[in-house]
C-alpha positions as CSV (number, residue, x, y, z in Angstrom):
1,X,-5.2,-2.5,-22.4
2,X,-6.3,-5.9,-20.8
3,X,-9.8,-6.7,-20.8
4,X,-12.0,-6.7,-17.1
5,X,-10.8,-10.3,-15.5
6,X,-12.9,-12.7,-13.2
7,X,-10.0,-14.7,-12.4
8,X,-8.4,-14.5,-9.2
9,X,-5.2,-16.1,-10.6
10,X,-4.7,-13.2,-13.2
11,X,-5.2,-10.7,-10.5
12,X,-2.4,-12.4,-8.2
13,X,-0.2,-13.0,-11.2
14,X,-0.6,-9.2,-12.2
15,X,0.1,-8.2,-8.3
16,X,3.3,-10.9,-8.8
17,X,4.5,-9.1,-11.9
18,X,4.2,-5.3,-10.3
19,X,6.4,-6.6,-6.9
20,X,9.1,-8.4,-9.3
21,X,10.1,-5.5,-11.1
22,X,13.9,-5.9,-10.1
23,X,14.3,-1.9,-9.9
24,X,11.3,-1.7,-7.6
25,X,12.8,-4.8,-5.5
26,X,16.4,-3.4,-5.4
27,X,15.3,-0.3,-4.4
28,X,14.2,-2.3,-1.2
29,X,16.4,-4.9,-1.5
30,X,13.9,-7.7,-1.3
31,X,15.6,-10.9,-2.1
32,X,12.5,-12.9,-4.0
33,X,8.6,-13.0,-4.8
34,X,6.6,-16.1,-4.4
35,X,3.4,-16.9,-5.6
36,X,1.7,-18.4,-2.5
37,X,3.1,-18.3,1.3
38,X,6.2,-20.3,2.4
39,X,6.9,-22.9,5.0
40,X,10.2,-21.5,6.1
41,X,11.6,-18.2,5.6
42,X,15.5,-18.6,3.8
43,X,15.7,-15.7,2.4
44,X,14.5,-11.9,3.8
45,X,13.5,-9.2,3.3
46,X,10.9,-12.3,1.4
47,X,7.3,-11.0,-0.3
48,X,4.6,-13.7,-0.7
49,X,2.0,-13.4,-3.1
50,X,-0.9,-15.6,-1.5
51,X,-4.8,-15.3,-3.0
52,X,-7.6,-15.4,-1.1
53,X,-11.2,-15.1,-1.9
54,X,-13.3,-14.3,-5.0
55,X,-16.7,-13.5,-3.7
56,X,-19.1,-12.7,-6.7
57,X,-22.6,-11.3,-6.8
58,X,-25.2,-10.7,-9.2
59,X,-25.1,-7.0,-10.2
60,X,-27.5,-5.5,-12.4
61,X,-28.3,-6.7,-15.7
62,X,-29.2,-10.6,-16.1
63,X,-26.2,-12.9,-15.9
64,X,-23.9,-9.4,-14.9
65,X,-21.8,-10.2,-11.6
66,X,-19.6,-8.0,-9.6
67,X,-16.4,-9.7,-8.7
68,X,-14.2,-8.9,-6.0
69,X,-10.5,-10.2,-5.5
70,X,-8.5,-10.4,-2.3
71,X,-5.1,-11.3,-2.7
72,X,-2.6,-10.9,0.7
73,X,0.6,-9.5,0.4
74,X,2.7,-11.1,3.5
75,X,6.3,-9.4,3.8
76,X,8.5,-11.2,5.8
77,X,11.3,-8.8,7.4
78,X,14.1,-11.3,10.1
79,X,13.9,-12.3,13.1
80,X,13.0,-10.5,16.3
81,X,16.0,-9.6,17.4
82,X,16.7,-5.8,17.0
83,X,13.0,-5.5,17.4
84,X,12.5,-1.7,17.3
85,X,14.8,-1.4,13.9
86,X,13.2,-4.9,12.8
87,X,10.0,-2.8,13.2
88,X,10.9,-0.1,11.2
89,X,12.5,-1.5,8.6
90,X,9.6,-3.8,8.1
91,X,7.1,-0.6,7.8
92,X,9.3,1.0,5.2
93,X,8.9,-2.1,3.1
94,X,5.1,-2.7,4.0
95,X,4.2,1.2,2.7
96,X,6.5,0.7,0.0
97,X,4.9,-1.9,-1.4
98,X,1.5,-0.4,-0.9
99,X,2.0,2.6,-2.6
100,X,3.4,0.6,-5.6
101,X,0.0,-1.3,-5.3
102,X,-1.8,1.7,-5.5
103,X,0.5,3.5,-8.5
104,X,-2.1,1.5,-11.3
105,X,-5.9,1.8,-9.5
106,X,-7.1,-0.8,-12.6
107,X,-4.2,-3.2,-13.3
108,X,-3.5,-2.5,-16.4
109,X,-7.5,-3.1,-17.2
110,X,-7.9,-6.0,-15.4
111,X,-10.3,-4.5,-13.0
112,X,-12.4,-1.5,-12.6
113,X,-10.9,-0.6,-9.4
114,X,-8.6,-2.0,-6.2
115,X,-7.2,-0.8,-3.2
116,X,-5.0,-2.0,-0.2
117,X,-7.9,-2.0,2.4
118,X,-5.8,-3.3,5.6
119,X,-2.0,-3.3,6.7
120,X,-1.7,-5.4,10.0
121,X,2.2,-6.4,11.5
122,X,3.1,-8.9,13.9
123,X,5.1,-12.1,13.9
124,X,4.5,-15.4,11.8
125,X,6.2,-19.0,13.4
126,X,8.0,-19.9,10.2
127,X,10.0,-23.3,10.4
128,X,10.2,-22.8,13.8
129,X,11.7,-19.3,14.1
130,X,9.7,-16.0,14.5
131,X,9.5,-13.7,12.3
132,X,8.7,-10.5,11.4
133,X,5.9,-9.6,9.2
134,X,3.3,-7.8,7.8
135,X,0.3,-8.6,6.0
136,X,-1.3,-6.4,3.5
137,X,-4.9,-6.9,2.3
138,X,-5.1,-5.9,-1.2
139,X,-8.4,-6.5,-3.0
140,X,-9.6,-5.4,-6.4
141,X,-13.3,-5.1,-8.2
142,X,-14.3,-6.3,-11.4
143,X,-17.3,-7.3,-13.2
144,X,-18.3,-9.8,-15.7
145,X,-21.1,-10.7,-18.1
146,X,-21.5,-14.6,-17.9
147,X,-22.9,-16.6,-20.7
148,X,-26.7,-16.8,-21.2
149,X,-28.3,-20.2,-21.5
150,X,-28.7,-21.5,-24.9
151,X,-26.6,-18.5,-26.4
């Protein structure tokens, strides 16, 4: 088991790792996973990998912090035409991909807990063509003890 991390790259390249597994993506038939969002959709259904924020606070003991990860998970679906199936099919994706978010609550160690706090859909202007998409928000919590001076 992985130790408690304080880097956000570790957390997005964990949340990269879980969406690649190619039985989990031909399941949905999602065509690739990119680390960071893209300037122009050429491939769907497309899942980008894009981190956030790393907030961190003091918590408790001197020099222990709290740290908390936010990583979005943007699924990119087609265009808008056939909107109501477009819709649908985008849905099935954006759960399916939560609930294989939530299947390991402490990635693998990595943190003491996370959770996909938001799921919004809509449209993203990618190279000029709309698209359909939705974002999920997953964030996880960790904590760290930093070094003491002179230690």
């Amino acid at each position: 088991m992985a130790e408690l991390t304080d880097s956000l790259t570790v957390f997005a390249d964990y949340t990269m790792d879980l969406l690649m597994d190619q039985t989990f993506m031909d399941s949905l038939g999602i065509q690739r996973v990119s680390y960071g969002d893209v300037d122009k959709v050429d491939v769907v259904p497309l899942i980008c990998v894009e981190p956030s924020s790393k907030p961190r606070a003091f918590n408790g003991v001197p020099r222990r912090t709290e740290v908390n990860f936010e990583v979005y998970v943007l699924i990119y679906y087609g265009t808008l035409a056939g909107t109501q199936s477009t819709r649908r099919d985008t849905d099935v994706i954006a759960e399916a991909v939560e609930t294989r978010l939530h299947s390991d609550p402490q990635c693998g160690g990595l943190v003491i807990s996370s959770l996909v706090t938001d799921m919004t859909s809509g449209v993203a202007n990618k190279g000029g063509a709309l698209i359909r998409a939705t974002r999920l928000t997953w964030t996880g919590k960790s904590q760290i003890q930093l070094p003491m001076a002179g230690v």
